[in-house]
SEDREN-425459 format. One line per field, with one value per residue (C-alpha): z, x, y; residue number from 1. Coordinates in steps of 0.05 Angstrom, whole numbers. Layout:
z: [Z_...]
x: [X_...]
y: [Y_...]
nr: [NUM_...]
END
This chain:
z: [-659_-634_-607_-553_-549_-491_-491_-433_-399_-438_-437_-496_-492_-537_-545_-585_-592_-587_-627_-564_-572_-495_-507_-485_-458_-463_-418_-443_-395_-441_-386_-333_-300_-266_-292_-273_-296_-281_-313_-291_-306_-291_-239_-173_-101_-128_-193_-166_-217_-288_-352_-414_-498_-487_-426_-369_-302_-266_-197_-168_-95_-54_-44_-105_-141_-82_-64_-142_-129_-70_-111_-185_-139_-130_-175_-181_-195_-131_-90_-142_-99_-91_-159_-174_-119_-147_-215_-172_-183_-127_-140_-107_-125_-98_-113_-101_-108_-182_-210_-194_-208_-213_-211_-202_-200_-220_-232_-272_-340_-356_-398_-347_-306_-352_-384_-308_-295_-363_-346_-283_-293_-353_-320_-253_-224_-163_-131_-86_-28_-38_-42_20_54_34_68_126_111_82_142_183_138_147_224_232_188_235_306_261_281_214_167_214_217_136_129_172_149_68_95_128_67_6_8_-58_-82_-68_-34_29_30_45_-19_15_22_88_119_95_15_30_54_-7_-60_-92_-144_-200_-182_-179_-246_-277_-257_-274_-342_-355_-326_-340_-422_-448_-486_-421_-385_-401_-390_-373_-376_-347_-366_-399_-453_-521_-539_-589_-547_-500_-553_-582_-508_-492_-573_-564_-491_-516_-583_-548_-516_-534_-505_-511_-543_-502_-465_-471_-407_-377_-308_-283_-272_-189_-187_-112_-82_-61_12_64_92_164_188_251_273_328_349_392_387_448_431_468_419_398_326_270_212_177_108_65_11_-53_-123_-187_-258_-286_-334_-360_-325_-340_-318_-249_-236_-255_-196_-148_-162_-151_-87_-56_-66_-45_25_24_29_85_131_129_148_99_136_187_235_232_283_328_320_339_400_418_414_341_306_321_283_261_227_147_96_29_-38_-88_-147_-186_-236_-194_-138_-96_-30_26_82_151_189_267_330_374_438_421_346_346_360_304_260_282_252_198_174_187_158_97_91_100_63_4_-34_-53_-128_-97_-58_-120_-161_-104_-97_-165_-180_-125_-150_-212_-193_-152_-226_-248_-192_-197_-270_-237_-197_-245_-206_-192_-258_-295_-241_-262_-333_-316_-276_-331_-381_-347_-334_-410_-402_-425_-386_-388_-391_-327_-291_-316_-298_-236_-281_-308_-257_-238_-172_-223_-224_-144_-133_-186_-148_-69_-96_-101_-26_13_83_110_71_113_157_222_246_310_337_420_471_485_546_576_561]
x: [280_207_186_123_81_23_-18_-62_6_39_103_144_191_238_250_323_362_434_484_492_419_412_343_350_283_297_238_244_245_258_277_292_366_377_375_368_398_368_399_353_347_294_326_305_294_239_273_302_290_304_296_347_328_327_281_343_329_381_381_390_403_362_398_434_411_423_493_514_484_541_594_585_602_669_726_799_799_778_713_659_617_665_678_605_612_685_641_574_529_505_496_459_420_368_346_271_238_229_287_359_366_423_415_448_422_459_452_513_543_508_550_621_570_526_594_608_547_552_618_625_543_576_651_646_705_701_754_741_766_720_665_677_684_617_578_599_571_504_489_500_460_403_414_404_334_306_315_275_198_164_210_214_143_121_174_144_78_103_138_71_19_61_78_128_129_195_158_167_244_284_305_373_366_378_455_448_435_496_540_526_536_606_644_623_549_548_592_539_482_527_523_437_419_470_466_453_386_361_365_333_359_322_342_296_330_334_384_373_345_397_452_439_427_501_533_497_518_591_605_576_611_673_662_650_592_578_514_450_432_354_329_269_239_208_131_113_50_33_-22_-83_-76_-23_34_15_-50_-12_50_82_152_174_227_245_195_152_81_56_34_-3_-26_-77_-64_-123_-95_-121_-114_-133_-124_-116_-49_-52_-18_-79_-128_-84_-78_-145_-180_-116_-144_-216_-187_-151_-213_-267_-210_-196_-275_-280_-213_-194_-232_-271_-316_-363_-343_-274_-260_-300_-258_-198_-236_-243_-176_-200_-149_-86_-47_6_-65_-62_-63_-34_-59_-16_-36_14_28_5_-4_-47_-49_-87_-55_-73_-37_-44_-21_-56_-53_-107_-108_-169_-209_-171_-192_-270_-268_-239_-276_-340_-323_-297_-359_-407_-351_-394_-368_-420_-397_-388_-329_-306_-308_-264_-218_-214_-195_-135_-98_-102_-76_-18_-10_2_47_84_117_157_197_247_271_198_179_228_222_152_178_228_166_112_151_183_117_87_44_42_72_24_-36_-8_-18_-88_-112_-158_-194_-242_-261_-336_-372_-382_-310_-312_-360_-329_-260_-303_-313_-233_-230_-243_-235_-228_-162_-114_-55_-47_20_33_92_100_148_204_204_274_229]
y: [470_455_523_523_581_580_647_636_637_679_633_610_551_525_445_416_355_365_314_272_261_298_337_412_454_531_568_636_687_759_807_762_772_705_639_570_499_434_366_304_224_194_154_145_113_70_46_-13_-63_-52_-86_-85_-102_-176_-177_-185_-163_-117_-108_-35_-33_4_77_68_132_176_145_169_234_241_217_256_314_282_308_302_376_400_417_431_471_513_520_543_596_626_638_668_609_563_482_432_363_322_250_234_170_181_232_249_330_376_445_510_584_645_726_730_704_629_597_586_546_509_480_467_426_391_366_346_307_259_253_202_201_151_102_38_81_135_93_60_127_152_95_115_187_162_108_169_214_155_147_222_217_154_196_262_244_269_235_171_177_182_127_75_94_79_7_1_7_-27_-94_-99_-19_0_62_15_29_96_142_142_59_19_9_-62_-40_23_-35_-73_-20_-27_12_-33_-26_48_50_-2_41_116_80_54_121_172_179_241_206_185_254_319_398_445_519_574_641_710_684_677_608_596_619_562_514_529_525_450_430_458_422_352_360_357_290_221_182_107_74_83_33_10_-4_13_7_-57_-46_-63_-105_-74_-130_-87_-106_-66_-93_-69_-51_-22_0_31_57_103_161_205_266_311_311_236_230_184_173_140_118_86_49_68_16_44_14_86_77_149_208_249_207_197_273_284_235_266_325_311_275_328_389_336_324_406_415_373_375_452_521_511_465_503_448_455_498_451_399_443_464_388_365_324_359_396_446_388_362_354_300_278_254_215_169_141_89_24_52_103_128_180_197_236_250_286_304_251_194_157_127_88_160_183_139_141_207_198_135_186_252_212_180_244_284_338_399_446_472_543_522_469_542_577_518_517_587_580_534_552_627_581_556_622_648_585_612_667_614_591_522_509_520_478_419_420_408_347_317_327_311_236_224_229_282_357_423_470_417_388_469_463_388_420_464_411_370_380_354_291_271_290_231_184_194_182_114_95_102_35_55_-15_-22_24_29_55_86_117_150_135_165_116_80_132_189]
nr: [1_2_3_4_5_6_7_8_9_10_11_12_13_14_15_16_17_18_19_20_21_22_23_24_25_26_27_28_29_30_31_32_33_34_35_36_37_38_39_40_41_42_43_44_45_46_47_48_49_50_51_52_53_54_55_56_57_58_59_60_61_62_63_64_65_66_67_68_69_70_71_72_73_74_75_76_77_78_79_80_81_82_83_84_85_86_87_88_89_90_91_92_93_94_95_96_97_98_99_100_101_102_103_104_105_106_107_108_109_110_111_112_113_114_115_116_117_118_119_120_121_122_123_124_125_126_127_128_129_130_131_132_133_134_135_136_137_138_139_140_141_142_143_144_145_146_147_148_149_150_151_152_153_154_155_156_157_158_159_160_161_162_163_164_165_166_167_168_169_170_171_172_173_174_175_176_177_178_179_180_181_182_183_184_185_186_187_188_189_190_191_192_193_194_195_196_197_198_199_200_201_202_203_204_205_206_207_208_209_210_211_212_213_214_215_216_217_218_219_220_221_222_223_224_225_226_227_228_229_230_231_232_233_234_235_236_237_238_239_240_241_242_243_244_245_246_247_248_249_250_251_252_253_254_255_256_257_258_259_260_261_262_263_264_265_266_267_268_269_270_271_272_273_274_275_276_277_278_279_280_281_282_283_284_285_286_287_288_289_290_291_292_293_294_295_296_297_298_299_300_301_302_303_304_305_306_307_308_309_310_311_312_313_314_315_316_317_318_319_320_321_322_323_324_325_326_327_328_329_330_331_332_333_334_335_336_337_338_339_340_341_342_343_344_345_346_347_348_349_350_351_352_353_354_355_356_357_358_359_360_361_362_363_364_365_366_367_368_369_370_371_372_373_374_375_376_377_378_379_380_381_382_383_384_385_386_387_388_389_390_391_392_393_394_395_396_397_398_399_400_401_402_403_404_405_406_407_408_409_410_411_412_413_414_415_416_417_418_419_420_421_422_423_424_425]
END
């Protein structure tokens, strides 16, 4: 047992490899009555390539991930949901573009639905039949997401900026790729991403340590699991250029909106290093697009911004991005304004210090949210980088870092997406 003790935080977690090789993270909570269960694989919308021992390529269809997310809550025994509610314990999941999660949350006894979630992750039970049924369900699921303007419109803007980063399609996949997806396929993928090596579980509770230890050990003893497979994810080599440099559709809505995405390309391989100019991106962009700027309220006044107006910062591995986004007719002023507070953008190191000191309180208030806290965990830790160092990564950066990450922003390579009234409107 690897035991992790972080007194700034005043946290204590427990690490442990069970005999199925399934690596279990107990965040100790002494006093706390509920308790929360996440099981994750790091396997996602965007993992749609992957590579085995001998250098074989195996194609994932787009959707893939999320389609098995439906169907592992499929059992011959009954309704599963259900069956968490009958013992007082309430189970979801969610699929993003880099982790499938499974989760439930419960004040009472842990261990009837821990054994519950352990089961029915490693047991797929799907027929042909079933499979075909649950297209229909997710092309539905995906028709009902293209007529919602905010997802439609972050979704056109990702198939706008990346040209081969599988960013460009839908989590949920396009009705082409559902159509596609077959029993075998789903079984083929159940089985690279699915092993109890590959995935990680993360319990945030009161409970002895041990105690969960000796649950996880006792429900995997019991079952037999194949060799891991050794695949890994296929690196994206994403050309610097966008795909688009504008776009337009149009959705029956009452407010038109944009965005303006600047596509950022970085070299930056460590996790660290990537959250660290994120960082320096997002305070240098807080200083200059919220309240905090004098002129803000100005550019309310004037129509420049709306209330809808806000903006996003992600660097990943190969990939980068930051996005505007705004209530707004007229684009091209949109992106005058931009292109000039970007380029005048400052933080004094008074407001760096106050910035600073918020998010790292966030940090802090962040630990008494069980889910939140052990997502934080699955994320930090797929990623190959530390837990507690990952709550801290603002803390160091200094108005040097602020400048070194201005100069990863070229703001002639963007996209431009806007979001019209359709023509029966």
């Amino acid at each position: 047992m690897n035991i992790i003790t972080n007194k700034r935080f005043n946290e204590t977690i427990y690490e442990q490899k069970v005999s199925s090789e399934l690596k279990v993270v107990v965040i100790h909570k002494p006093g706390y009555v509920g308790s929360s269960a996440l099981i994750a694989t790091p396997f996602g919308g965007m993992h749609n390539k992957l590579t085995d021992q001998n250098g074989n390529i195996i194609d994932i269809l787009p959707g893939s991930a999320h389609f098995l997310e439906h169907k592992l809550f499929e059992s011959e025994e009954g309704d599963i949901m259900t069956a968490f509610t009958e013992v007082g314990a309430s189970v979801n999941a969610f699929t993003s573009y880099e982790e499938t999660v499974y989760f439930f949350s419960t004040s009472n006894e842990i261990e009837t639905p821990l054994n519950m979630l352990l089961d029915f992750v490693s047991n797929l039970q799907i027929s042909e039949d079933s499979v075909e049924k649950e297209k229909g369900i997710i092309i539905q699921e995906l028709r009902m997401y293209a007529q919602m303007p905010d997802a439609r419109l972050v979704n056109e803007t990702y198939r706008s900026l990346f040209v081969e980063h599988p960013f460009s399609n839908d989590i949920g996949g396009t009705e082409e790729s559902v159509t596609a997806i077959t029993k075998q396929h789903l079984e083929q993928c159940y089985k690279l991403n699915y092993h109890p090596q590959r995935m990680l579980l993360v319990v945030a509770t009161g409970e002895s340590p041990q105690r969960i230890f000796d649950i996880v050990e006792n429900n995997h003893a019991s079952k037999s699991f194949d060799d891991a497979p050794v695949v890994e994810s296929v690196k994206i080599t994403e050309p610097g250029h966008v795909f688009r440099e504008y776009h337009e559709f149009q959705l029956d809505v009452q407010s038109l909106k944009s965005t303006v995405t600047y596509k950022i390309n970085h070299t930056m391989q460590n996790e660290s290093d990537r959250k660290k100019a994120e960082w320096s991106l997002r305070l240098l962009m807080e200083a200059t697009f919220s309240a905090l700027n004098p002129a803000y309220q100005d550019w309310m006044d004037e129509g420049l911004v709306s209330d809808f107006f806000g903006f996003e910062v992600d660097l990943g591995e190969g990939y980068g991005l930051l996005m505007f986004y705004n209530e707004t007719e007229d684009s091209s002023s949109f992106v005058e304004f931009l292109d000039k507070e970007i380029k005048n953008s400052s933080i004094s190191d008074s407001t760096l210090q106050q910035l600073k000191r918020r998010y790292i309180g966030q940090a802090f208030r962040s630990l008494n949210d069980l889910e939140d806290m052990a997502i934080s965990y699955i994320r930090s830790t797929f990623a190959k980088a530390d837990f507690f160092e990952s709550l801290t990564w603002v803390e160091d950066i200094t108005l040097y870092d602020i400048e070194n990450s201005r100069s990863l922003i070229d703001l002639g390579n963007r996209c431009i997406v806007s979001l019209k009234k359709s023509k029966t409107s």
